[in-house]
C-alpha positions in Angstrom: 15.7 -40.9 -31.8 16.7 -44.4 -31.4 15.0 -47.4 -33.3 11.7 -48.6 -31.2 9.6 -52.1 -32.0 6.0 -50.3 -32.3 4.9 -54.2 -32.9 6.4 -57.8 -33.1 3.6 -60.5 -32.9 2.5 -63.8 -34.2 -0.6 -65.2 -34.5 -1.7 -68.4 -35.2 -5.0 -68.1 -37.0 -5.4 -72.2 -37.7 -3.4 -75.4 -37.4 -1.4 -74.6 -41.1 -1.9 -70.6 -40.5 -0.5 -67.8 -39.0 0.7 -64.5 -39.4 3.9 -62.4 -38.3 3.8 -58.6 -37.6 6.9 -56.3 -37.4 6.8 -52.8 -37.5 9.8 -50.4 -35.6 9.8 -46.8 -36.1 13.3 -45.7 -37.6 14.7 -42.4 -36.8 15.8 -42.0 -40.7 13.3 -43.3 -43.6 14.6 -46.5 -45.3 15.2 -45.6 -48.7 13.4 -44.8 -51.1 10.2 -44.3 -48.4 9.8 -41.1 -47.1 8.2 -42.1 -43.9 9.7 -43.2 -40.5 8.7 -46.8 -40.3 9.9 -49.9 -41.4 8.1 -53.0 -41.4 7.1 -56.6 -42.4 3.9 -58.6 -42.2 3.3 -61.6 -43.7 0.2 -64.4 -43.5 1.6 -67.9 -44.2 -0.3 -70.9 -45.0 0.7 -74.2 -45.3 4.3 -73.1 -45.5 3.9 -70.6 -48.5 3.5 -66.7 -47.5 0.6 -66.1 -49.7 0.4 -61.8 -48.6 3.1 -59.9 -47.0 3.7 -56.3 -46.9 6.7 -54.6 -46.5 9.7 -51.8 -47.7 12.9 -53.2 -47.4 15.5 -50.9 -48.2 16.0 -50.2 -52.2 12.1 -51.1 -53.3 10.3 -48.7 -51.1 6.5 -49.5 -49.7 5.1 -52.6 -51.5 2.9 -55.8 -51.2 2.7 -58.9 -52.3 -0.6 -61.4 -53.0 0.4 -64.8 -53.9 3.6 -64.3 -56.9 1.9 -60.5 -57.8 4.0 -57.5 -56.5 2.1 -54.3 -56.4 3.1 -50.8 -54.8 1.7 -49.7 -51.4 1.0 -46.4 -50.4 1.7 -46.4 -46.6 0.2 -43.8 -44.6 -0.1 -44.9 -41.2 0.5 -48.3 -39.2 -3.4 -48.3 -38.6 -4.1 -47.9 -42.2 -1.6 -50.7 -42.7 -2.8 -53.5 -40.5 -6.4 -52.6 -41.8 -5.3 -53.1 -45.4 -3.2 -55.9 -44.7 -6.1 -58.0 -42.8 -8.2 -56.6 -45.4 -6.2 -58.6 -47.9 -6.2 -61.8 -45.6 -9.7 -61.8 -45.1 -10.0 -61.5 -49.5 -6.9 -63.9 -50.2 -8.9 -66.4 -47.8 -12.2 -65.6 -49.2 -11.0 -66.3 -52.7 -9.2 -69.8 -51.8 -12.4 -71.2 -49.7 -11.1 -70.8 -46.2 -12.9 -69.2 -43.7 
């Protein structure tokens, strides 16, 4: 099995927002996951990326909301673009923006 893009978008959500979604499926897990995906998606606004998700190789599945780092438990792409957007709809709720 060869590396595949599953997704690669961006989305502008308002003049100083947007966000970027990668996610390939790998034919070897990136260590230390244990799952065959790899992937990166981040909201930025006003320059800063204030959520992004991802498991670069060496720090397995993680997040991170504004400067805290927390572990993710991936289980599916859907799962992780519904928890992701989950946390852009709370990040923007939190900092007045609708």
């Amino acid at each position: 099995m060869r590396t595949s893009a599953l997704m690669r978008r961006r989305v502008v959500l308002a003049p100083d927002a947007f966000v970027e979604v990668t996610i390939w499926r790998v034919p070897q897990p990136i260590p230390p996951s244990a799952h065959g995906f790899k992937y990166r998606l981040a909201y930025v606004v006003a320059g800063q990326c204030v959520v992004r998700y991802d498991n670069q190789r060496g720090k397995d599945d993680h997040r991170h909301v504004g400067p805290v780092t927390t572990p993710y438990t991936f289980s599916t792409p859907e799962q992780l673009m519904a928890d992701f957007n989950a946390d852009i709809v709370r990040w923007n709720d939190e900092h007045g923006r609708s």
